[in-house]
MOPAC internal coordinates of N, CA, C and O (Angstrom, degrees):
PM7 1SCF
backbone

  N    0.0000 0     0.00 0     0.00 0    0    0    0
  C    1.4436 1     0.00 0     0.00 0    1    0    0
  C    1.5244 1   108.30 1     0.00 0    2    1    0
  O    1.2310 1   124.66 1   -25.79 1    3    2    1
  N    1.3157 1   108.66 1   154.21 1    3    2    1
  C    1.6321 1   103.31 1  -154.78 1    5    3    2
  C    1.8444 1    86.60 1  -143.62 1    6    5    3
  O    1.2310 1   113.67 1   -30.47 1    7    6    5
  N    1.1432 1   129.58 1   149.53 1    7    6    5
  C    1.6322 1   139.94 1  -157.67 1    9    7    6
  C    1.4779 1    88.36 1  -156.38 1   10    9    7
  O    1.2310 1   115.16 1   -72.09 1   11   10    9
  N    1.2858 1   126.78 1   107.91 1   11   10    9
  C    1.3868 1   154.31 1   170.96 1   13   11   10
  C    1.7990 1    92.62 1   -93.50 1   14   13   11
  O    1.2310 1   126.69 1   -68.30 1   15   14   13
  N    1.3751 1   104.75 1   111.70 1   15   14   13
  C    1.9203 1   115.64 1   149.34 1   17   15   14
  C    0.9309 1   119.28 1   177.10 1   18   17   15
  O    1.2310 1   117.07 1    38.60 1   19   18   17
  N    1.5149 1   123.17 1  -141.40 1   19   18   17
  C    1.5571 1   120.48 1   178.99 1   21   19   18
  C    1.7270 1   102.03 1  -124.38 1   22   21   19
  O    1.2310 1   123.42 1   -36.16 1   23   22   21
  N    1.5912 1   111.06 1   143.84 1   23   22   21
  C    1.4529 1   108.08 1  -166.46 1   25   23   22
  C    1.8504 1   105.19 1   -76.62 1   26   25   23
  O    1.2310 1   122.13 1  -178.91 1   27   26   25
  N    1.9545 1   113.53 1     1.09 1   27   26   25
  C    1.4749 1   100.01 1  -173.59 1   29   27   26
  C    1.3567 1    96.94 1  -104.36 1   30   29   27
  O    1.2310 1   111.36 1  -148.26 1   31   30   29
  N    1.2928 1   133.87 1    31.74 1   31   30   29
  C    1.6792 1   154.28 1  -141.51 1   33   31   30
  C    1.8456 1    84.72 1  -123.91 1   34   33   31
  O    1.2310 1   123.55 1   -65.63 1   35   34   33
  N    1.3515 1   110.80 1   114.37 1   35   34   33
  C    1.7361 1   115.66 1   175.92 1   37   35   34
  C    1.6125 1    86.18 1   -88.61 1   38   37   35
  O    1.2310 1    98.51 1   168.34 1   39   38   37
  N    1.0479 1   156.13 1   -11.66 1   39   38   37
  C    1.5753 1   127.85 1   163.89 1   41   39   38
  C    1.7408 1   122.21 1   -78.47 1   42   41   39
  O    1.2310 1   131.57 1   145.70 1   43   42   41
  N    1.5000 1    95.28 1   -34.30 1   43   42   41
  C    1.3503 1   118.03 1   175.95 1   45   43   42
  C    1.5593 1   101.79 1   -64.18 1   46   45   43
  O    1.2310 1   116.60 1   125.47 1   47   46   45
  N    0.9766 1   124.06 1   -54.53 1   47   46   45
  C    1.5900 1   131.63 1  -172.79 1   49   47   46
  C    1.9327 1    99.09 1   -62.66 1   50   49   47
  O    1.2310 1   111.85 1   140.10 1   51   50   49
  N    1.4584 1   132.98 1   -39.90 1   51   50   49
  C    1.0346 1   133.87 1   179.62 1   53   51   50
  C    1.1273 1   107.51 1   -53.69 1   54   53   51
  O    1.2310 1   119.84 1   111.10 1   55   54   53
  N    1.9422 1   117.90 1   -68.90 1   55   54   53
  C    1.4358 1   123.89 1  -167.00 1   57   55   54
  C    1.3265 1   121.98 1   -67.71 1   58   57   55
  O    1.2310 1   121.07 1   164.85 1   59   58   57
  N    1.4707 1   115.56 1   -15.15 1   59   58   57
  C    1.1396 1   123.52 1   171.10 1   61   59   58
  C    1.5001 1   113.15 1   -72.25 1   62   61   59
  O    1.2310 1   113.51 1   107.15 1   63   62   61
  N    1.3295 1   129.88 1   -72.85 1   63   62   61
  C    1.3387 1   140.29 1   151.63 1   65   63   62
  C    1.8985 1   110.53 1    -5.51 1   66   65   63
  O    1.2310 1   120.85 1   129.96 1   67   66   65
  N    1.3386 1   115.98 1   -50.04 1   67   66   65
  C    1.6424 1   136.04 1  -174.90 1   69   67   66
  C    1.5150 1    98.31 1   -75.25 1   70   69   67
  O    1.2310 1   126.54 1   122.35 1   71   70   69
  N    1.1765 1   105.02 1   -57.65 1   71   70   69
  C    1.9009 1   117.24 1   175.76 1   73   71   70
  C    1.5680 1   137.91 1   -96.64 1   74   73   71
  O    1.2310 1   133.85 1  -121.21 1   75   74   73
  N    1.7540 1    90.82 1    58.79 1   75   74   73
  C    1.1143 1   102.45 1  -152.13 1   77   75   74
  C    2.0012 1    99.10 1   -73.39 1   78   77   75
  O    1.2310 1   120.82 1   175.70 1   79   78   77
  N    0.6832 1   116.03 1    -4.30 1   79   78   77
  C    1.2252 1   111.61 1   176.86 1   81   79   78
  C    1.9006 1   124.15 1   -96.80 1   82   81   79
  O    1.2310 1   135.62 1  -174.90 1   83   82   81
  N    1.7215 1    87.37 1     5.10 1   83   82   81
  C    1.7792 1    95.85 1   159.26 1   85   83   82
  C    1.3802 1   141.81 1  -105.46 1   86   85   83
  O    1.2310 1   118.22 1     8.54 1   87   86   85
  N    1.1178 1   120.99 1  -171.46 1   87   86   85
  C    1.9300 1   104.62 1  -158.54 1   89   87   86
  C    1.4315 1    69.90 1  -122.33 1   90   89   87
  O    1.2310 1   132.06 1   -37.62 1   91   90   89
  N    1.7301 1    94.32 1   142.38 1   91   90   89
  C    1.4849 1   125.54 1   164.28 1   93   91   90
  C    1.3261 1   129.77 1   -94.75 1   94   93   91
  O    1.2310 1   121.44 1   -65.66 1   95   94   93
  N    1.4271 1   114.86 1   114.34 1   95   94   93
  C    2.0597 1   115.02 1  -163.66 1   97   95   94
  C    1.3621 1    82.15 1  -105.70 1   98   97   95
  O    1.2310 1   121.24 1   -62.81 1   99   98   97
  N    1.3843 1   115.23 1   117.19 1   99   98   97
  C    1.4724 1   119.94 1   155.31 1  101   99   98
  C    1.1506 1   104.43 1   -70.76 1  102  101   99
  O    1.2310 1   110.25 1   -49.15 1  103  102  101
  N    1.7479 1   135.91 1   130.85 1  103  102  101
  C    1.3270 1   133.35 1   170.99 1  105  103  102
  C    1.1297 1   121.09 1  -102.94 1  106  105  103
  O    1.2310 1   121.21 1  -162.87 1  107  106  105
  N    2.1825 1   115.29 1    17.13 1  107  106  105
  C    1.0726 1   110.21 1   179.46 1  109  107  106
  C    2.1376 1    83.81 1   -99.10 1  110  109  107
  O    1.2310 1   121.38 1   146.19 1  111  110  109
  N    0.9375 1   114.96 1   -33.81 1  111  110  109
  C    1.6119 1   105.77 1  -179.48 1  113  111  110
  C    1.4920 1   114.70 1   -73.07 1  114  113  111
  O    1.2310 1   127.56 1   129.96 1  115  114  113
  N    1.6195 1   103.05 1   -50.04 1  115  114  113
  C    1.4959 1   106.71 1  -167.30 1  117  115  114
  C    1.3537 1   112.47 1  -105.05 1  118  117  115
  O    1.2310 1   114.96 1   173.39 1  119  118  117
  N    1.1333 1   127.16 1    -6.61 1  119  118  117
  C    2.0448 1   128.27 1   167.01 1  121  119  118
  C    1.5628 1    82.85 1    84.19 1  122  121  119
  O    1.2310 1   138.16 1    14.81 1  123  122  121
  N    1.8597 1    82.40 1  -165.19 1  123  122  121
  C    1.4357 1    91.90 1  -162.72 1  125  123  122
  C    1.8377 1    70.00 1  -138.76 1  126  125  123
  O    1.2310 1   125.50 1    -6.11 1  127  126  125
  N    1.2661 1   107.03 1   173.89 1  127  126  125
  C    1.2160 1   130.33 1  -168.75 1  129  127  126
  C    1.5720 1    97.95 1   -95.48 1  130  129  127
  O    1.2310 1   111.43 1   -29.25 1  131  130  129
  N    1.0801 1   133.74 1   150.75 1  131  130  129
  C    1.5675 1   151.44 1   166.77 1  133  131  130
  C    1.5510 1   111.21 1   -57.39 1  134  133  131
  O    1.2310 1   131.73 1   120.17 1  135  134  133
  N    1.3506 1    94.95 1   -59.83 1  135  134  133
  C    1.8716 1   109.08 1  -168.90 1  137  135  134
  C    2.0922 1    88.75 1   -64.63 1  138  137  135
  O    1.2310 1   122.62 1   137.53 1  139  138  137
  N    1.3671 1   112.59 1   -42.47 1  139  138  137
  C    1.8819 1    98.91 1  -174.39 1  141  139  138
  C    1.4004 1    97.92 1   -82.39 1  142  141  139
  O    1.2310 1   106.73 1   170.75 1  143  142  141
  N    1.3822 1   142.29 1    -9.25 1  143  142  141
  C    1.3408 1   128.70 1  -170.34 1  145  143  142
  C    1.7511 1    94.68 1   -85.79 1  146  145  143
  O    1.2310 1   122.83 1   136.97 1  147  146  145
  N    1.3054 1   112.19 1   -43.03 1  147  146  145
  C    1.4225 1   125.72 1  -166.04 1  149  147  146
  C    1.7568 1   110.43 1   -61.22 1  150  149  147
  O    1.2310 1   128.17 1   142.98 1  151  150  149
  N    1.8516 1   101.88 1   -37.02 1  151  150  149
  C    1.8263 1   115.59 1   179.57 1  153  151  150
  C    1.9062 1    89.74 1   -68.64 1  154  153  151
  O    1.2310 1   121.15 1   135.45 1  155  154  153
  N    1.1184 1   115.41 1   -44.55 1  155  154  153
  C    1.6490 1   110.72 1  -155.60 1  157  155  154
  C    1.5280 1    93.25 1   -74.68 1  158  157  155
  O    1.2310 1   112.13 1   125.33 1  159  158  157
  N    1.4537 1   132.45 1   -54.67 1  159  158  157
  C    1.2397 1   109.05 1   178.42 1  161  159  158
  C    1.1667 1   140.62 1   -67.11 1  162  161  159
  O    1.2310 1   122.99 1   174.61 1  163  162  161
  N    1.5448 1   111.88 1    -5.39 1  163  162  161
  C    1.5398 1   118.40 1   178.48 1  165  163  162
  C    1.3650 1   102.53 1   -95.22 1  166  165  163
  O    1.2310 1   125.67 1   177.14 1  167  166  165
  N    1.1089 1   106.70 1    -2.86 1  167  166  165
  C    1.8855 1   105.72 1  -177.79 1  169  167  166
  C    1.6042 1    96.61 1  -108.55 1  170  169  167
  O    1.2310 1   110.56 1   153.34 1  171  170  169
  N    1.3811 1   135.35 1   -26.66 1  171  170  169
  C    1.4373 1   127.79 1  -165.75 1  173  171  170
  C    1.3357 1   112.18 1  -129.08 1  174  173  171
  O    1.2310 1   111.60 1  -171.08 1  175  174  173
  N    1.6295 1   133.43 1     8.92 1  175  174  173
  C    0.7621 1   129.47 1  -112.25 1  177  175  174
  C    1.8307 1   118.71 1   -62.39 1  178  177  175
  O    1.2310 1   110.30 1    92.70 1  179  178  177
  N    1.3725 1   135.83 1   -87.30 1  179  178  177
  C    1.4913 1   132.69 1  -178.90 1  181  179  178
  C    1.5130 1    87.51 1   -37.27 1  182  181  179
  O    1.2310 1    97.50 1   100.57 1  183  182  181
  N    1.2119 1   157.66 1   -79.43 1  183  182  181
  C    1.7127 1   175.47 1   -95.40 1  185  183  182
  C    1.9005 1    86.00 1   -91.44 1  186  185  183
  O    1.2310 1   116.67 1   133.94 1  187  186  185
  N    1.1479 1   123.94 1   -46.06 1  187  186  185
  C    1.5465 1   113.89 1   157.81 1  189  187  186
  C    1.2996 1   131.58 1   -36.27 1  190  189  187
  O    1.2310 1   113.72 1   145.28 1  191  190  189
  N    1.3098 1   129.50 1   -34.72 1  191  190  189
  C    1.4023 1   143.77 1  -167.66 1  193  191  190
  C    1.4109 1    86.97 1   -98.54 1  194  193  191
  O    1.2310 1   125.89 1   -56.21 1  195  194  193
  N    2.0722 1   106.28 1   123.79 1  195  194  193
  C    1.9881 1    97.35 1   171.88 1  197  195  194
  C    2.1477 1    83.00 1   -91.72 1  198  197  195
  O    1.2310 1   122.98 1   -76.13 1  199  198  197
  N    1.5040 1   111.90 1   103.87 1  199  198  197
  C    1.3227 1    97.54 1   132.77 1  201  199  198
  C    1.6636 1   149.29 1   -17.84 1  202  201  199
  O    1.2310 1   125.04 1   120.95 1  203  202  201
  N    1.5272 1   107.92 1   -59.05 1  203  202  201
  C    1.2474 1   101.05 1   165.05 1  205  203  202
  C    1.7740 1   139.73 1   -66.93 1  206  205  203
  O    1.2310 1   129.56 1   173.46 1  207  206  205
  N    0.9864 1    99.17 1    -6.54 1  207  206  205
  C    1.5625 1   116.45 1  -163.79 1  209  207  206
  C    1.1974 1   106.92 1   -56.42 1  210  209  207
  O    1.2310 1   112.83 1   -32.25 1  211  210  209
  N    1.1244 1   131.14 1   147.75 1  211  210  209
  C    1.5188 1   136.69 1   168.00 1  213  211  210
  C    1.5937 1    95.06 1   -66.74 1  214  213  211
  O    1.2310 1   101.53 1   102.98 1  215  214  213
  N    1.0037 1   151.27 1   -77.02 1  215  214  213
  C    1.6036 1   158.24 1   169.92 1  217  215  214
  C    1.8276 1   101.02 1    -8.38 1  218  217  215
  O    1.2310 1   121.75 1   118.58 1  219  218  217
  N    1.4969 1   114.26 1   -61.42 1  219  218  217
  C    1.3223 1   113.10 1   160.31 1  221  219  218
  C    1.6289 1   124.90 1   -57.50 1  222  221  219
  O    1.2310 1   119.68 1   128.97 1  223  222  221
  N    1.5046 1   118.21 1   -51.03 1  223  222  221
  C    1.0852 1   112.16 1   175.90 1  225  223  222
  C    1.9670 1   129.75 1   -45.36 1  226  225  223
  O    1.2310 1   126.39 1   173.50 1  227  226  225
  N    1.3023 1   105.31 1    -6.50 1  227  226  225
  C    1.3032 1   127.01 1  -135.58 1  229  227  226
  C    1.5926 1    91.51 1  -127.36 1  230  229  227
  O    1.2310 1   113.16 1   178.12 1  231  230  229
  N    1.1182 1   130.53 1    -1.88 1  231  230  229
  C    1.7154 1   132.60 1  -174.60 1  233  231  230
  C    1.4233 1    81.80 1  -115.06 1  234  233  231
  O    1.2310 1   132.41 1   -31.55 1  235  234  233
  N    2.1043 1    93.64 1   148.45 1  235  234  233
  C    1.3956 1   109.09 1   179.95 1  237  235  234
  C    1.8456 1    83.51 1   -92.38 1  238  237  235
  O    1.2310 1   130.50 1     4.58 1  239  238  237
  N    1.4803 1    97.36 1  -175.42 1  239  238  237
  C    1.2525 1   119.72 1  -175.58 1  241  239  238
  C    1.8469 1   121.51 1   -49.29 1  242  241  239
  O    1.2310 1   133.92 1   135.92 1  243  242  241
  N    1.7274 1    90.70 1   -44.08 1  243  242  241
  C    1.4409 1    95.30 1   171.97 1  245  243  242
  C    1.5642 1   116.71 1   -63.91 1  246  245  243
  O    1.2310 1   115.26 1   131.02 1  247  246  245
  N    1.3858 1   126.59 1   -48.98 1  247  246  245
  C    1.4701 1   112.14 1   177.80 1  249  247  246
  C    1.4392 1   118.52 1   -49.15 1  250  249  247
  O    1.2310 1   121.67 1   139.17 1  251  250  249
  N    1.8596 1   114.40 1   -40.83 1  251  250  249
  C    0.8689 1   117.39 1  -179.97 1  253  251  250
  C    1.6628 1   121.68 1   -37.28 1  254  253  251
  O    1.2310 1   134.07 1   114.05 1  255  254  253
  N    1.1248 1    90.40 1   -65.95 1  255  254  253
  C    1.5382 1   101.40 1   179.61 1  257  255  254
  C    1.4669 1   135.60 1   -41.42 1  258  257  255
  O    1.2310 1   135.58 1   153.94 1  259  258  257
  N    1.4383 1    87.45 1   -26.06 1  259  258  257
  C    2.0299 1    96.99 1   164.56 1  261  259  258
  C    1.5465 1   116.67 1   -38.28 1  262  261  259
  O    1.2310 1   119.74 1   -37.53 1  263  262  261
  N    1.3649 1   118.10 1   142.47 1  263  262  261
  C    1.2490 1   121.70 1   147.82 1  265  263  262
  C    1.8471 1   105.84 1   -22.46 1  266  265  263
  O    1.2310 1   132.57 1   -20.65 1  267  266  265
  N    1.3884 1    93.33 1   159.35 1  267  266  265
  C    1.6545 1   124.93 1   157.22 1  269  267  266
  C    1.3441 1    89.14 1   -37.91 1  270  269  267
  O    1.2310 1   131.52 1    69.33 1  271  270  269
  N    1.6551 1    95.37 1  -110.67 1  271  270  269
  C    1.5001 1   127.92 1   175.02 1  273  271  270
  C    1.7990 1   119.28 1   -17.21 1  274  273  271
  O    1.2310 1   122.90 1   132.73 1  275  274  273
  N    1.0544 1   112.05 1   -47.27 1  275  274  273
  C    1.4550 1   120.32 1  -179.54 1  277  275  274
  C    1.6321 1   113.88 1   -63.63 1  278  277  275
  O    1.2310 1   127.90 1   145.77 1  279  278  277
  N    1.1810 1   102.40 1   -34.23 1  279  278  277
  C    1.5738 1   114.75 1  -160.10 1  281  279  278
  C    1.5680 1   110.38 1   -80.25 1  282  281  279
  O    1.2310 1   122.33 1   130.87 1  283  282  281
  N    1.7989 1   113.14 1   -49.13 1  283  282  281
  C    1.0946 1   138.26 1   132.14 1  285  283  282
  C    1.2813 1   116.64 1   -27.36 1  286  285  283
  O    1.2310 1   100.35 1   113.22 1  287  286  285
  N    0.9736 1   153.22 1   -66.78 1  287  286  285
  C    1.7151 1   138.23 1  -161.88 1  289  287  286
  C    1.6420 1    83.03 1   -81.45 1  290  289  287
  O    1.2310 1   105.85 1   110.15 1  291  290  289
  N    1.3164 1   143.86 1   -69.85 1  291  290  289
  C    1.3678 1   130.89 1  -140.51 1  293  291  290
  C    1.5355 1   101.20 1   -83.70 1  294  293  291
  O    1.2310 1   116.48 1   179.42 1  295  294  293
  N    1.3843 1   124.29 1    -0.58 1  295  294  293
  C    1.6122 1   113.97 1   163.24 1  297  295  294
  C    2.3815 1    98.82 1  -164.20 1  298  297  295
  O    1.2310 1   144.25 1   -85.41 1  299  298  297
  N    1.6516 1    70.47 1    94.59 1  299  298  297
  C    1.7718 1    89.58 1   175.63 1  301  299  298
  C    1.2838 1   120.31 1   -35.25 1  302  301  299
  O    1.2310 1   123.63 1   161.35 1  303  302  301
  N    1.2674 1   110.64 1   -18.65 1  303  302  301
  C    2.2335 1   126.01 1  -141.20 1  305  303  302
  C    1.5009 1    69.09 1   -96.38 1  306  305  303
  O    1.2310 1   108.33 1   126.88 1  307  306  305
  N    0.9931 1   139.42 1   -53.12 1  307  306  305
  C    1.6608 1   111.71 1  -161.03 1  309  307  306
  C    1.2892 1   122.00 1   -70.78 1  310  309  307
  O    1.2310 1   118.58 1   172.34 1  311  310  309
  N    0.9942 1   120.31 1    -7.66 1  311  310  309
  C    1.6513 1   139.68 1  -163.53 1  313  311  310
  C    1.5816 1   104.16 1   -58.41 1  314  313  311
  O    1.2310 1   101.81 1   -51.22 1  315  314  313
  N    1.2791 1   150.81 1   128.78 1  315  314  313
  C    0.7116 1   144.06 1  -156.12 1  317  315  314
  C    1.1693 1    94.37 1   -89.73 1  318  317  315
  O    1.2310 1   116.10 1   -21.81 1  319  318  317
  N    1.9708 1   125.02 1   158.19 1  319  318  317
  C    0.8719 1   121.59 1   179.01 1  321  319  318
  C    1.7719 1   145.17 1  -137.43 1  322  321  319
  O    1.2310 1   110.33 1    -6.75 1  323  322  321
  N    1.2379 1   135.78 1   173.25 1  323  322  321
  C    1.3909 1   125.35 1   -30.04 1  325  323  322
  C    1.2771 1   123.10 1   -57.06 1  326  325  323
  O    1.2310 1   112.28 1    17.54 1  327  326  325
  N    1.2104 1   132.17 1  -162.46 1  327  326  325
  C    1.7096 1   134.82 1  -155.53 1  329  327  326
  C    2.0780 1    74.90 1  -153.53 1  330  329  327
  O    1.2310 1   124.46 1   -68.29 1  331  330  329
  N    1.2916 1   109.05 1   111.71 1  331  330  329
  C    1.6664 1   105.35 1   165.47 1  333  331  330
  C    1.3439 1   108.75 1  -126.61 1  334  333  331
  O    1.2310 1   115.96 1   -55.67 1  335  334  333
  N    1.2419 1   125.27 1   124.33 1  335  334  333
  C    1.3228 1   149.99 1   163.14 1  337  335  334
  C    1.7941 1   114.68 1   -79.75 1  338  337  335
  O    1.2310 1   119.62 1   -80.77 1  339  338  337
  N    1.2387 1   118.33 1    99.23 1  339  338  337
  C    1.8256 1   118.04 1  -168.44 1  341  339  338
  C    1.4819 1    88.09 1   -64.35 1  342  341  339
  O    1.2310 1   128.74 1    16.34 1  343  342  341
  N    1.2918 1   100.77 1  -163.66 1  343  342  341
  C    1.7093 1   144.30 1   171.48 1  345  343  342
  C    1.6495 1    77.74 1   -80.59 1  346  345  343
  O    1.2310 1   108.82 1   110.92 1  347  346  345
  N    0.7623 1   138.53 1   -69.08 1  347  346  345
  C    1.9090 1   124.14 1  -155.25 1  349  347  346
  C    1.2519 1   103.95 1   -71.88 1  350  349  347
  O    1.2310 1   102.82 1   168.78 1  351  350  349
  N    1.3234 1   149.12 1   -11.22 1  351  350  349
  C    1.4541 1   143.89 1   167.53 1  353  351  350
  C    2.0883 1    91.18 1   105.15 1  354  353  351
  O    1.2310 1   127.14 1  -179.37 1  355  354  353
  N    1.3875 1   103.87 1     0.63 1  355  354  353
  C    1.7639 1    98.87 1   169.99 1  357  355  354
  C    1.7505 1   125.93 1   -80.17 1  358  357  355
  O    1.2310 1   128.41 1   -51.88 1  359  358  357
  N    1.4831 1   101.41 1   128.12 1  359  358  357
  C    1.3020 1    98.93 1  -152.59 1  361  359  358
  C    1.8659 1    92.81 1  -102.12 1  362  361  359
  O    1.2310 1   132.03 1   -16.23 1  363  362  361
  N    1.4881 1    94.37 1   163.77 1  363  362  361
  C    1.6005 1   108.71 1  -174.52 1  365  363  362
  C    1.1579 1   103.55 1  -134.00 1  366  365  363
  O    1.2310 1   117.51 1   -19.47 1  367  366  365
  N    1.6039 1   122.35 1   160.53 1  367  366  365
  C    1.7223 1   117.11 1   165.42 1  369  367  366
  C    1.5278 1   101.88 1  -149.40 1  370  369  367
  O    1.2310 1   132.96 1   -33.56 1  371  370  369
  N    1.4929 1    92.57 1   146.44 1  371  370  369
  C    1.6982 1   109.48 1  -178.87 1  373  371  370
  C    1.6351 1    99.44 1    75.47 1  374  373  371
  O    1.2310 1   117.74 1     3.57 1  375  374  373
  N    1.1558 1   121.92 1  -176.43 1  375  374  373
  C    1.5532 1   137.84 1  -169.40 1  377  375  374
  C    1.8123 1   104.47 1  -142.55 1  378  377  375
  O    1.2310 1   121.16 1  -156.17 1  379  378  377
  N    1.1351 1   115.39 1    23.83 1  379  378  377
  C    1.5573 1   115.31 1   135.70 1  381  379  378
  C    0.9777 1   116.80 1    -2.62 1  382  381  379
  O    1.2310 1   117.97 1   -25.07 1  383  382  381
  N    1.7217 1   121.48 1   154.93 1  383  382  381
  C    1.7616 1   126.23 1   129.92 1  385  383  382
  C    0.8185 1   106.35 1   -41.82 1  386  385  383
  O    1.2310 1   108.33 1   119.49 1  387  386  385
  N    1.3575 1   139.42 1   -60.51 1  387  386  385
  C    1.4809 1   129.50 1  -166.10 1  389  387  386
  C    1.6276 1   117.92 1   -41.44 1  390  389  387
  O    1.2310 1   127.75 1   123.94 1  391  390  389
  N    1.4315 1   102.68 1   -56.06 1  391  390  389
  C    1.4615 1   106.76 1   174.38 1  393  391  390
  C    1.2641 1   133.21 1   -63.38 1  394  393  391
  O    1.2310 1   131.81 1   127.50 1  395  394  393
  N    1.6434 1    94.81 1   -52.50 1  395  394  393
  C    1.5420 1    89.95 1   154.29 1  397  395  394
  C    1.7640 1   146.63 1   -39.39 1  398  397  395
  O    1.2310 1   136.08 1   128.37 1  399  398  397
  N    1.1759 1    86.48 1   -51.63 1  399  398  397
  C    1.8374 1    88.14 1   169.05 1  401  399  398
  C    1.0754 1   121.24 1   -69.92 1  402  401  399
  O    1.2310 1   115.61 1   156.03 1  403  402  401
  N    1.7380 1   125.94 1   -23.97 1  403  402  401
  C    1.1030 1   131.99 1   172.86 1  405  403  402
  C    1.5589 1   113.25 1   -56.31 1  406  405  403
  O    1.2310 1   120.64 1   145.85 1  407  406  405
  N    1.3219 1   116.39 1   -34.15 1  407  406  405
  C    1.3276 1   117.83 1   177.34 1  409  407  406
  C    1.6851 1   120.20 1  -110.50 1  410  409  407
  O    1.2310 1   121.88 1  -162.53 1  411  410  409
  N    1.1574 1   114.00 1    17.47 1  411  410  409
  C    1.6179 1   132.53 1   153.18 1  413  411  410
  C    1.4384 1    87.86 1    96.58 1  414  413  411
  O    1.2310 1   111.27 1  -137.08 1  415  414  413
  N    1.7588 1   134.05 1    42.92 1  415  414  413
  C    1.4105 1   107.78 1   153.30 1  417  415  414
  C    1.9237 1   117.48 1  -109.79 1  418  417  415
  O    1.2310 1   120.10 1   180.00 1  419  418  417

């Protein structure tokens, strides 16, 4: 199981803590891969972009306007967060109830 975010990220720091038995991809050091950015937006799509983020708050109009996907690969920090990839290749986003229970918390 693989947990895509940033380690100063208080959701990222939760699911990690919960999933202690997964590997942590910082995507402000190490990115995220194209082919998993490409599965997460066709599965989540606008729901990729965290709106609230200071990182978003912080783009003029033109970045804004990028694609989902586009905006995401050329600046990771907006990515909503965490991004978890199981043992089955099934992907999750944010640390919700939803997610949580999904993984027995």
């Amino acid at each position: 199981m693989e947990i895509y975010g940033i380690k100063t990220c208080d959701s990222c720091r939760k699911a990690i803590k919960a999933l202690s038995d997964a590997t942590f991809v910082d995507v402000r050091k190490d990115g995220v891969s194209p082919d998993l950015l490409a599965r997460a937006y066709a599965e989540f799509d606008d729901a990729i972009v965290n709106k609230k983020s200071a990182t978003w708050r912080g783009f003029d109009d033109e970045i804004r306007a990028m694609t989902p996907l586009e905006l995401v690969m050329q600046h990771p920090t907006v990515m909503k967060r965490p991004l978890i990839v199981d043992d089955q290749g099934v992907l999750s986003l944010g640390w919700g109830k939803d997610v949580q229970e999904r993984f027995g918390g």
